[in-house]
C-alpha positions as CSV (number, residue, x, y, z in Angstrom):
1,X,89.8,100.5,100.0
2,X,93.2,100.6,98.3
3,X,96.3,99.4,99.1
4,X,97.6,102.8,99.4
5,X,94.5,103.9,101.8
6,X,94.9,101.5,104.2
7,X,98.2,101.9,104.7
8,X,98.0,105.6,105.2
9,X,96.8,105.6,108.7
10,X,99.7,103.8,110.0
11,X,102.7,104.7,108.4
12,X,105.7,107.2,108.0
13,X,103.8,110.2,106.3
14,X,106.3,113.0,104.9
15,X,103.8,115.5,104.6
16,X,100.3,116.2,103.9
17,X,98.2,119.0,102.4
18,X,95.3,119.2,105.1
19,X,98.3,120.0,107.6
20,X,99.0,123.3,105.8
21,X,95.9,124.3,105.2
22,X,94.5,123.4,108.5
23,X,97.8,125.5,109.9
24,X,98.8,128.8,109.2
25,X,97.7,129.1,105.9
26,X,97.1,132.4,103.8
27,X,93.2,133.0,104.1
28,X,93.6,135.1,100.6
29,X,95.2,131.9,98.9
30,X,93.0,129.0,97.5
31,X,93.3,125.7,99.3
32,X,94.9,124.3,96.2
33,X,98.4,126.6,96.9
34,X,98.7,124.1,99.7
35,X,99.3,121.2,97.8
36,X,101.8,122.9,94.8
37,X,105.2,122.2,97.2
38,X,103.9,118.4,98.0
39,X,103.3,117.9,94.2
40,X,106.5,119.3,93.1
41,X,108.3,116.2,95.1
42,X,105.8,113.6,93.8
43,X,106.3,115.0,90.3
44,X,110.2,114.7,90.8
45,X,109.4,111.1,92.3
46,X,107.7,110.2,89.3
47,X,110.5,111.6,87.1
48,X,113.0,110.1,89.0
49,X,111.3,106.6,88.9
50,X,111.3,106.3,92.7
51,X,107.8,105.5,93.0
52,X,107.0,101.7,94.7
53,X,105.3,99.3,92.5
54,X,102.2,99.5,94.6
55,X,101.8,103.6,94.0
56,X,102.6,102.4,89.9
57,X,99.9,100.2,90.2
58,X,97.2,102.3,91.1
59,X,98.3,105.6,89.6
60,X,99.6,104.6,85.9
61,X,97.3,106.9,84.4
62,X,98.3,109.9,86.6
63,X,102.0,108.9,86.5
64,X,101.7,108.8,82.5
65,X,100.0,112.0,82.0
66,X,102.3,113.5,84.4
67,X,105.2,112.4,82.2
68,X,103.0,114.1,79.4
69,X,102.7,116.9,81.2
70,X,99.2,117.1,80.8
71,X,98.4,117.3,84.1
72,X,100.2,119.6,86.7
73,X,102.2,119.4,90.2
74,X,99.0,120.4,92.2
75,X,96.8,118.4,90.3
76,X,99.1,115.4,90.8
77,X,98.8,116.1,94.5
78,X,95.6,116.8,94.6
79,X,94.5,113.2,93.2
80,X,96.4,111.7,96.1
81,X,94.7,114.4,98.6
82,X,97.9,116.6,99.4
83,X,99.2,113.0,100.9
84,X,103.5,112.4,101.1
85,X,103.7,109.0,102.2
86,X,106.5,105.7,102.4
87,X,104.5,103.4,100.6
88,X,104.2,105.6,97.5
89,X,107.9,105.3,97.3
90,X,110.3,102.5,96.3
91,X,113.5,101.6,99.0
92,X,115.6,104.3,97.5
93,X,112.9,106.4,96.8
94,X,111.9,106.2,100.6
95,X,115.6,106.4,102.0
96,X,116.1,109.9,99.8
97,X,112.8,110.7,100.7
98,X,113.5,110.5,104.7
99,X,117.0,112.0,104.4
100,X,115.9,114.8,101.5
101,X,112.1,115.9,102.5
102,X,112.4,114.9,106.5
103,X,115.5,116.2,106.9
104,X,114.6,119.3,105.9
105,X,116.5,120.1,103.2
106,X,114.3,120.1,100.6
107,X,112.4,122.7,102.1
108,X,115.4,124.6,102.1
109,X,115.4,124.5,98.5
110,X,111.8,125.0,97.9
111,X,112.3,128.3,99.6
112,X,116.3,129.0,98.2
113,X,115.1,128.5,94.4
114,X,110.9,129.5,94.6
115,X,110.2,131.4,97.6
116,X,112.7,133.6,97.6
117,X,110.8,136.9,97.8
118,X,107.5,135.9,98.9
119,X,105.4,136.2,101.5
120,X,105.3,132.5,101.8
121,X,105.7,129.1,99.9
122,X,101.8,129.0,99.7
123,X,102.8,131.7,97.2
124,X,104.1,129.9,94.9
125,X,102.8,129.5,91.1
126,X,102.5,125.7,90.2
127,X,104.1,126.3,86.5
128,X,106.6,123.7,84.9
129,X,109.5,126.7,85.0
130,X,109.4,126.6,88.4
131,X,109.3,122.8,88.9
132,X,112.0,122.8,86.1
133,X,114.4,125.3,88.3
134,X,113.1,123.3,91.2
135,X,113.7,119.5,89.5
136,X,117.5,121.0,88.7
137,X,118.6,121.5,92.2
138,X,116.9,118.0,93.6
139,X,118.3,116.2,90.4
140,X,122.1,117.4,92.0
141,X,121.0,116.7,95.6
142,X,120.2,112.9,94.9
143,X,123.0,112.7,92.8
144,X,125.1,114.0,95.5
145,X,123.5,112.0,98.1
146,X,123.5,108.6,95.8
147,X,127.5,109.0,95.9
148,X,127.6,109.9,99.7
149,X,125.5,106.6,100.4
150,X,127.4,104.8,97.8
151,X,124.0,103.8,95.9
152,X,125.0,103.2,91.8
């Protein structure tokens, strides 16, 4: 067991795929639609260099060929089974995290810049415009939030 699994059970977890899909999930949709929104954050994580030294160490590959982009958001999530959790993130990582993805807010923009008129964010295609449009408006938010915590 890694690191990573066996700290799953008992810490802060963001999100997690099986919670969608488990939920109110499209029945039309595959199962993978419920990881593209999780990956998109762990892909901006990884582009951001937020990611803890532990989640670095067992996912160089995936973190490299994500930098490649040879392999996509939902993939990415998929590896790590739809799972959102502290200990994949670094200290600044996890204090964005808390205040970005459990505040709410990056739902907000999920919805504000991809959604918009879908039927859901399940509905969402996992291409690299969309996490491009996406990776533009979290790239401001941690900028914005980085001066309001006085981090930099």
């Amino acid at each position: 067991m890694s690191v990573l699994d066996k700290e799953k059970s008992d810490k802060n977890i963001y999100d997690n795929a099986k919670k969608h899909f488990l939920g109110n999930f499209p029945p039309s949709l595959p199962i993978e639609q419920a990881y593209v929104h999780i990956g998109m954050y762990l892909g901006w994580i990884i582009d951001t260099e937020l990611y803890s030294e532990d989640f670095e160490d067992e996912a160089d590959i995936q973190i490299f060929r994500f930098k490649r982009r040879e392999i996509s958001c939902t993939i990415l999530s998929e590896i790590w089974d739809g799972y959102l959790g502290h200990e994949l993130f670094n200290n600044i990582g996890n204090m964005f995290t808390y205040y970005y993805y459990g505040g709410g807010l990056y739902h907000n923009d999920y919805e504000n810049v991809l959604v918009k008129k879908l039927p859901s964010i399940y509905h969402v295609k996992d291409n690299w415009d969309n996490y491009d449009k996406l990776k533009e408006v979290m790239d401001i938010r941690y900028k914005d939030w980085k001066k309001l915590v006085n981090i930099d």
